[in-house]
C-alpha positions as CSV (number, residue, x, y, z in Angstrom):
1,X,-47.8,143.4,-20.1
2,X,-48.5,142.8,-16.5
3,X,-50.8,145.2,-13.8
4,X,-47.3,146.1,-12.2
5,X,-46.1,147.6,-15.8
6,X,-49.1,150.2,-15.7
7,X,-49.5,150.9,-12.6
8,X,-46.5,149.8,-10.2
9,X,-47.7,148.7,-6.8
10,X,-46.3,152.0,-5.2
11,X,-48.3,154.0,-7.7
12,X,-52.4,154.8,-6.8
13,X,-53.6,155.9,-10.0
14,X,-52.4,157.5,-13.7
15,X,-53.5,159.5,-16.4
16,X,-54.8,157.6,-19.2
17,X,-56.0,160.0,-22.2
18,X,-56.0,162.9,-19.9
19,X,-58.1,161.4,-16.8
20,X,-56.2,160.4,-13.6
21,X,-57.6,156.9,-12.9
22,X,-57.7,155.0,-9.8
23,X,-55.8,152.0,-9.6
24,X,-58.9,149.5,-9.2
25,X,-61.4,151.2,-11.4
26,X,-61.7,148.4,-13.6
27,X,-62.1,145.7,-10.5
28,X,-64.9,148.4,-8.8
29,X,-66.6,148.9,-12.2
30,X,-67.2,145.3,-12.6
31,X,-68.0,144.6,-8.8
32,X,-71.2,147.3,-9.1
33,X,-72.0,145.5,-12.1
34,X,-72.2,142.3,-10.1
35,X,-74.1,144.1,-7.3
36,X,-76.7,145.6,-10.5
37,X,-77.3,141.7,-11.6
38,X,-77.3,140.3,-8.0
39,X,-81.0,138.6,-8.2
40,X,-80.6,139.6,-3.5
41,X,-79.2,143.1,-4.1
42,X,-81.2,145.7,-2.1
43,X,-82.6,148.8,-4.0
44,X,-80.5,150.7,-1.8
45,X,-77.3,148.4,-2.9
46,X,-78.5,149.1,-6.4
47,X,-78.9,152.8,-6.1
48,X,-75.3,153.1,-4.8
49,X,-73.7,150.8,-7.3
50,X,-75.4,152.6,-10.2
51,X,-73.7,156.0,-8.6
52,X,-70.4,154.7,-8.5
53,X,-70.5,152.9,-11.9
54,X,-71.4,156.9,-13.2
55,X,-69.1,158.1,-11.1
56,X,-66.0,156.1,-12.5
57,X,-67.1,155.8,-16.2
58,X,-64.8,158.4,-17.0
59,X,-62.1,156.5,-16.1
60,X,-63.5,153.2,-17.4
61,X,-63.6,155.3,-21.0
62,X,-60.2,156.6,-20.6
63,X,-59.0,153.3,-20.0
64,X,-61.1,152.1,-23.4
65,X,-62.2,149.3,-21.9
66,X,-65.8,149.6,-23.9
67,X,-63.7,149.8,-27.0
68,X,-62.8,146.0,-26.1
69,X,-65.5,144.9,-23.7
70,X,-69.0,145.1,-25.1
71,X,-72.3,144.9,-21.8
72,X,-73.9,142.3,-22.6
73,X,-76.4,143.0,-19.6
74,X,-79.2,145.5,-21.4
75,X,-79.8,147.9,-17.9
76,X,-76.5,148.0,-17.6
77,X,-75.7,149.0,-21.5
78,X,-78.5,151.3,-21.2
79,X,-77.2,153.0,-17.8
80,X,-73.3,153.1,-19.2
81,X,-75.0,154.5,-23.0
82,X,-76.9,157.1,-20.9
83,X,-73.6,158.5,-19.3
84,X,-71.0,158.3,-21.3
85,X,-69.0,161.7,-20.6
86,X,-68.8,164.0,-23.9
């Protein structure tokens, strides 16, 4: 299966397990994690990537991407454990 097959490049999002998702959810998921292990990120940097990782977790779950993918980073784990929507 390619990106195009779930989501068609005219398409924006989906609903995956009942959650409309964001085409890109994955890619900004991963990007905040980058920004969380970034040894030069600013606190304020931090702060917002944190909120945005909580923010689209619900999505990330629908998608069960940490059915596949386990955090290796602990703060991260710990922030993503903390969370995770009922």
């Amino acid at each position: 299966m390619r990106a195009q097959d779930v989501l068609p490049d005219h398409i924006n999002s989906g609903e995956f397990n009942g959650v409309t998702v964001r085409k890109g959810t994955v890619g900004a998921f991963l990007a905040n994690a980058r920004t969380l292990q970034a040894k030069d990120s600013s606190e304020e940097a931090r702060a917002e990537a944190r909120a945005d990782i909580i923010d689209g977790l619900p999505g990330v779950v629908a998608l069960g991407v940490l059915d596949i993918f386990e955090i290796r980073d602990p703060a991260l784990r710990e922030l993503v454990a903390q969370h995770l929507p009922a």
